[in-house]
N, C-alpha and C positions, 0 to 999 in steps of 0.2 A: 496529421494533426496530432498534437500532444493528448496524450488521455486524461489529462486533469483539465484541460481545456474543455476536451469534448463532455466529458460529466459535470462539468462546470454551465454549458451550453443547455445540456439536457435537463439538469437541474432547475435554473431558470424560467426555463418551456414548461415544465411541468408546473413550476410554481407563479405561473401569469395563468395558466389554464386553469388551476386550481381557483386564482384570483377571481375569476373570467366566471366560474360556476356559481361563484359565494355573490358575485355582482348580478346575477340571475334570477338569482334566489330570493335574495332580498330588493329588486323590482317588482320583482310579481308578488311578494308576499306587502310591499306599500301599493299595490294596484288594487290587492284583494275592496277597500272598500268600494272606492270607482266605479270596480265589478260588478260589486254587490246592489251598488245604488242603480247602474244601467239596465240592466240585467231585471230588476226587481228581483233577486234571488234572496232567499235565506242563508244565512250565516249556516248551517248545515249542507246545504246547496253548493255553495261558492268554495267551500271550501276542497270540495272536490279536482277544482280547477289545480289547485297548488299541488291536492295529492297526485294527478294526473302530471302535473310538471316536474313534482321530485321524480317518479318512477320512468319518465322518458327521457331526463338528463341524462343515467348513466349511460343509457341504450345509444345516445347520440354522441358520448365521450368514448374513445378507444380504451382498452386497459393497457396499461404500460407492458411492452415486453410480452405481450401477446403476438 
């Protein structure tokens, strides 16, 4: 396979995955009231959820070149 192809390939992967995280993020973060309303949680509360989401996004993405 040509190497400007294959970095061409990987490139793309990385930048739908990147896509893919920022589309996550910003679900959960328009779910937070939802949350908050089902839940009966406080806005200190709920927001815990999102913290707990940002910090086990990377843990469940590989690092590149690791």
């Amino acid at each position: 396979m040509n190497p400007g192809l294959r970095r061409a390939i990987v490139a793309a992967t990385m930048m739908m995955a990147t896509i893919l995280v920022i589309l996550d993020v910003t679900i959960a973060n328009v779910a937070l009231d939802h949350m908050r309303g089902t839940l009966s949680a406080a806005v200190d509360e709920i927001t815990w959820v999102l913290t707990a989401f940002l910090v086990a996004t990377p843990s469940a993405c590989p690092s590149p070149g690791g």
